[in-house]
C-alpha positions as CSV (number, residue, x, y, z in Angstrom):
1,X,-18.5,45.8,16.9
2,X,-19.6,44.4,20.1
3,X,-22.9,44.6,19.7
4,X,-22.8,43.1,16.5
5,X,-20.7,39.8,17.7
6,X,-23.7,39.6,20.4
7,X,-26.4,39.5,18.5
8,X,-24.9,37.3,16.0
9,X,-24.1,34.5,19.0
10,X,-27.3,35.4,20.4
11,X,-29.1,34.8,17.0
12,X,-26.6,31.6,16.2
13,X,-28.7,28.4,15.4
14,X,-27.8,25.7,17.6
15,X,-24.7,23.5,17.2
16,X,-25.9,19.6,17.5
17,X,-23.9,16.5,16.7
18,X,-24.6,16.3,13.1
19,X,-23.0,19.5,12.8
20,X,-19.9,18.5,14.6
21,X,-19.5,15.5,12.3
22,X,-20.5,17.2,9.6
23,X,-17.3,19.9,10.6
24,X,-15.5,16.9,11.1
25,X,-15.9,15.5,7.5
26,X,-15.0,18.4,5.2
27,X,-12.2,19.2,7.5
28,X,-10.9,15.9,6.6
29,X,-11.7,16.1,3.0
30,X,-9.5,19.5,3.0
31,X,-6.7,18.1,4.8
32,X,-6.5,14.7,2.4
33,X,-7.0,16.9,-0.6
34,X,-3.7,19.3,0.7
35,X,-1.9,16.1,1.1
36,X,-3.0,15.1,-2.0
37,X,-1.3,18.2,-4.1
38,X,1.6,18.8,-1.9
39,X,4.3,19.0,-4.7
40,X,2.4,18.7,-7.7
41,X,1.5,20.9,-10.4
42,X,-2.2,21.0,-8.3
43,X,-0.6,23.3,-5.8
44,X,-0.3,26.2,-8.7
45,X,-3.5,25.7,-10.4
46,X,-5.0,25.7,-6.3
47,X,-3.6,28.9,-6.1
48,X,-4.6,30.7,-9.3
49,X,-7.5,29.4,-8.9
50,X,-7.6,31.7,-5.0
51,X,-6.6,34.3,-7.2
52,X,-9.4,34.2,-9.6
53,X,-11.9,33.5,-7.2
54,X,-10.7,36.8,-5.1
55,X,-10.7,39.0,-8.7
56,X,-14.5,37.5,-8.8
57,X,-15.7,39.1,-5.6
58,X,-13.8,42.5,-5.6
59,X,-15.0,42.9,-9.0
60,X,-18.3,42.1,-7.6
61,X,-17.7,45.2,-4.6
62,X,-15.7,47.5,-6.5
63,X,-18.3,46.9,-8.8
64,X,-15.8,46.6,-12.0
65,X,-18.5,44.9,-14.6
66,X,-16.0,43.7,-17.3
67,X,-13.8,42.3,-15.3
68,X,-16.9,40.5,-13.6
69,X,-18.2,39.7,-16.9
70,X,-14.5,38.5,-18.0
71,X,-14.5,35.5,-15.0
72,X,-18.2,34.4,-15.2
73,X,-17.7,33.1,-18.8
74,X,-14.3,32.4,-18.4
75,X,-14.5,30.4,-15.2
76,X,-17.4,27.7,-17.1
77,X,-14.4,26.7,-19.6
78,X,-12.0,26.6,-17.0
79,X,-13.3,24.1,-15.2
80,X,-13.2,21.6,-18.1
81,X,-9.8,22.7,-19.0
82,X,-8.6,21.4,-15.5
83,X,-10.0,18.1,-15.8
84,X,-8.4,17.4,-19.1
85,X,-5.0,18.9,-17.8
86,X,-4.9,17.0,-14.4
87,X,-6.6,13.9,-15.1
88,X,-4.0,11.7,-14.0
89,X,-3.9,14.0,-10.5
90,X,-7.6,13.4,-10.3
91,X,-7.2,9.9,-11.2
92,X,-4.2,9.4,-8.5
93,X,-6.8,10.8,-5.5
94,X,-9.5,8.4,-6.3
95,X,-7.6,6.1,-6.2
96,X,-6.1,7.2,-2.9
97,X,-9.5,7.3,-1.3
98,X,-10.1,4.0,-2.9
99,X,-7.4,2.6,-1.0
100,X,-8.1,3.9,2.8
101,X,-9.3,1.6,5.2
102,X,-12.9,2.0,5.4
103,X,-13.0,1.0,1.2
104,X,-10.3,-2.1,2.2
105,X,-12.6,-3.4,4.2
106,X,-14.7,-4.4,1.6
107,X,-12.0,-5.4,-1.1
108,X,-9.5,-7.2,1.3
109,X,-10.8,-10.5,0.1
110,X,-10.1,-10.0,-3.8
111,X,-7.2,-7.9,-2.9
112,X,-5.4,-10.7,-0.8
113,X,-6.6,-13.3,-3.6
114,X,-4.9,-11.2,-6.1
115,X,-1.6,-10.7,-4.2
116,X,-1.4,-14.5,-3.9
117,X,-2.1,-15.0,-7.4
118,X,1.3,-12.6,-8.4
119,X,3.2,-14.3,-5.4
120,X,2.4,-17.8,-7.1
121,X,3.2,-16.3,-10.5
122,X,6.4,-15.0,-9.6
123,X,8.1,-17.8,-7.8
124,X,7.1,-20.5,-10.4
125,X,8.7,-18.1,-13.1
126,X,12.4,-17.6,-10.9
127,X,11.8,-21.5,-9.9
128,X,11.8,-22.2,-13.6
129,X,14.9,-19.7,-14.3
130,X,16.8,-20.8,-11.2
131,X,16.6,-17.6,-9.6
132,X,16.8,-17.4,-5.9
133,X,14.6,-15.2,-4.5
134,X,12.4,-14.7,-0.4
135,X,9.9,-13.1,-0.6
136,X,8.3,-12.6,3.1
137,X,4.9,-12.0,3.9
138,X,4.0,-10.1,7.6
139,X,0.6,-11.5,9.2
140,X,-0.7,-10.1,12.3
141,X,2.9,-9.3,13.8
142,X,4.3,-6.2,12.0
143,X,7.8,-6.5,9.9
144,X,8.2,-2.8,10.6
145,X,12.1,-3.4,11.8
146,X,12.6,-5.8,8.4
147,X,11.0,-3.8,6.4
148,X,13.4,-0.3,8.0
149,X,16.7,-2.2,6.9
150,X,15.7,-2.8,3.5
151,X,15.2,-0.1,0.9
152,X,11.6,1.4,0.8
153,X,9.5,0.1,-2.9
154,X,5.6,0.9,-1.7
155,X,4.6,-0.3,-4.9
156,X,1.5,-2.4,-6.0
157,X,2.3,-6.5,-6.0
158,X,2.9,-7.6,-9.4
159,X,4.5,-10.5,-10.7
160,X,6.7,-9.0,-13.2
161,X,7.7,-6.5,-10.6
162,X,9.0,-9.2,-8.0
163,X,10.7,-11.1,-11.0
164,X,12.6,-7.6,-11.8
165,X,13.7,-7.2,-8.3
166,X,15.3,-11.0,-7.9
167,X,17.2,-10.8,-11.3
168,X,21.4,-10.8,-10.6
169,X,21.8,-7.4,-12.6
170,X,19.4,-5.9,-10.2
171,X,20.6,-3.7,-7.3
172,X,18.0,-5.1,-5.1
173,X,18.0,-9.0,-5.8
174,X,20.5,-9.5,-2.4
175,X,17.7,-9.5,0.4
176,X,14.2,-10.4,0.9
177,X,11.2,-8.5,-0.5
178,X,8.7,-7.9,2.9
179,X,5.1,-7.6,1.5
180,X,2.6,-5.8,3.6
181,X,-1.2,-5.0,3.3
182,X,-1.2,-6.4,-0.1
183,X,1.6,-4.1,-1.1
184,X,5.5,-4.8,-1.5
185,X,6.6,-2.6,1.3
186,X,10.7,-2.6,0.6
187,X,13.2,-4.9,-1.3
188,X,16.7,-5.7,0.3
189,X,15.8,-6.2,3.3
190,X,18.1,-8.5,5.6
191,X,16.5,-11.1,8.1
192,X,18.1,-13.7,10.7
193,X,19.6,-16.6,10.1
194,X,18.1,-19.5,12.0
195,X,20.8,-21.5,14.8
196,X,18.5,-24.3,14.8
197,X,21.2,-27.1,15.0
198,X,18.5,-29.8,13.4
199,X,18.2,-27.5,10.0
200,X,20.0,-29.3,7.1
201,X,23.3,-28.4,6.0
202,X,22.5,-28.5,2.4
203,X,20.2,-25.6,3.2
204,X,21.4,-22.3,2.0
205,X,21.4,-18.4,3.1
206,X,17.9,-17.8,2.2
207,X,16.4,-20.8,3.9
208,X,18.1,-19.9,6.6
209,X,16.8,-16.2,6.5
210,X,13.3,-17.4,6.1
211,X,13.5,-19.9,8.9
212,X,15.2,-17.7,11.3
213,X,12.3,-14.7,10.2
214,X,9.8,-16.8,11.2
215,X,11.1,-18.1,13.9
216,X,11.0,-14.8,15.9
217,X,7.0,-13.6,14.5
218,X,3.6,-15.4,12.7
219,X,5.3,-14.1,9.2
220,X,5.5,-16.9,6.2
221,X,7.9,-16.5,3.7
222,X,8.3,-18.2,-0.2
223,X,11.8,-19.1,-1.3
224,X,13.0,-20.3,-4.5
225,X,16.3,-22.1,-4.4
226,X,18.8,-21.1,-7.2
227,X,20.5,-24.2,-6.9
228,X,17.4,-26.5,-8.0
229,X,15.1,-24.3,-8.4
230,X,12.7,-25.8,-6.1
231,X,10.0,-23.5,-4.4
232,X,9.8,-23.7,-0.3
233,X,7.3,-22.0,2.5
234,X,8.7,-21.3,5.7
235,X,6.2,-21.5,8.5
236,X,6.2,-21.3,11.9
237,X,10.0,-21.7,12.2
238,X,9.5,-25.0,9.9
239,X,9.8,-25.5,6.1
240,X,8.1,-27.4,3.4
241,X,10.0,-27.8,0.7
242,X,9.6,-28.8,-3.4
243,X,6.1,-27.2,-3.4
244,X,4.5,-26.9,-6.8
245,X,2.9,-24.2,-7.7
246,X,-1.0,-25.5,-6.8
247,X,0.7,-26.4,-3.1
248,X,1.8,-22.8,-2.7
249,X,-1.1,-21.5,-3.9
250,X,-3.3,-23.5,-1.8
251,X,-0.8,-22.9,1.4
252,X,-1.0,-19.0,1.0
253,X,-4.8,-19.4,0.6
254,X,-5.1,-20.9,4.0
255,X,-2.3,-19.4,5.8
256,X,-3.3,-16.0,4.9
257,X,-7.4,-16.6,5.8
258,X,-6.1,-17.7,8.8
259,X,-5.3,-14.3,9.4
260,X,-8.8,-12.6,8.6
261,X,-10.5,-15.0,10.8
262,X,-8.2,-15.6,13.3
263,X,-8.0,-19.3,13.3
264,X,-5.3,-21.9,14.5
265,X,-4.3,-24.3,12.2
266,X,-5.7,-28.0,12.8
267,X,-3.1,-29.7,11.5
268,X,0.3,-28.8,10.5
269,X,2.6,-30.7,7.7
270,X,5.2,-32.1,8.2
271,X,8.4,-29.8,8.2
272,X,10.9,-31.0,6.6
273,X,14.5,-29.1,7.9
């Protein structure tokens, strides 16, 4: 036995650097695609498919032909059968690898586009319902401690889902929604109220929240006034108030480029507490 792990190191071709990465690359793939079918009905069809695949090769030693015979033309059909029975698994993991950071990199620009677009959507629908709602958008300086006191969504940003959350009948309308990396991140979430003596008295709870959040970080954050129903952007510990929905758009646009190229602002509006 000695001998023979000798001359197999001795006989070993040469480990170089492609080799490492190349290691270093399916062992990633492997551990995403365990993560992947953790708790799904994957994880059983992973393991009868071990099972078939050991049947294959101790019918191959033993030998036992029919049995070989049996999984050789069985195993063809098999495959198709598992990509009609987990397409929505299969569909769920490209998408996952669709969404890690080296593929975000190249769809940030249409992604963050896209989240503005549903941001814009959803406050001019609760303006025009008179539904308050703050909705609060992190920058470079993470929400993470926000975001913890809220109650955990992770969910795609869609208008119809931010309307949903603001309605009175829902569980989650009494907080802020924090929205992070293009995703809503968690709903509920409490933030702290401004003591700026100069902010208006006329000026309710969620202007409040939204000026005291971005007080303390570079975070913006849309409100919508259930009293008029006028949409406001809190910025910098400031606040611009009766925006239309063009305005907002057209703030979030530049605010949130800002952020991918890390300029300063020129010139700021005036705030109007």
């Amino acid at each position: 036995m000695q001998e023979y792990f000798a001359s197999l190191m001795r006989y070993r071709p040469p480990v170089g650097m492609w080799d490492l990465l190349d290691i270093a690359i399916v062992s990633i793939l492997i551990y995403e695609f365990l993560k992947l079918i953790r708790g799904t009905r994957a994880v059983q069809m992973a393991v009868g498919s071990l099972f078939i695949i050991g049947l294959f090769y101790i019918s191959t030693l033993a030998p036992l032909q029919t049995l070989n015979w049996m999984i050789r033309n069985v195993l063809v059909y098999v495959a198709f059968a598992a990509i009609v029975i987990f397409q929505s698994d299969i569909r769920r993991a490209l998408a996952h690898f669709g969404r890690a950071p080296f593929f975000r990199y190249f769809t940030r620009q249409e992604a963050v586009d896209d989240a503005i677009e549903e941001v814009v959507v959803a406050a001019g629908v609760l303006a025009s319902h008179r539904t308050g709602a703050i909705i609060a958008i992190e920058r470079e300086i993470g929400l993470r401690n926000y975001i913890e006191s809220g109650i955990p969504v992770d969910a795609e940003i869609t208008y119809d889902l931010l309307v949903t959350i603001f309605q009175p009948t829902s569980p989650l309308h009494d907080g802020a929604v924090v929205l992070q990396e293009n995703r809503v991140a968690a709903a509920a979430c409490f933030l702290p109220l401004t003591v700026n003596p100069k902010v208006s008295r006329d000026l309710g709870t969620r202007h409040r929240a939204a000026i005291g959040l971005t007080e303390e970080n570079d975070a913006i954050a849309v409100v919508v006034s259930e009293e008029r129903g006028q949409i406001a952007l809190a910025i910098d510990g400031g606040l611009e108030r009766d925006l239309t929905i063009d305005q907002l758009r057209d703030r979030l646009r530049t605010l949130l480029a800002q952020r991918r190229t890390g300029a300063r602002r020129a010139s700021a509006p005036a705030y109007d507490y």
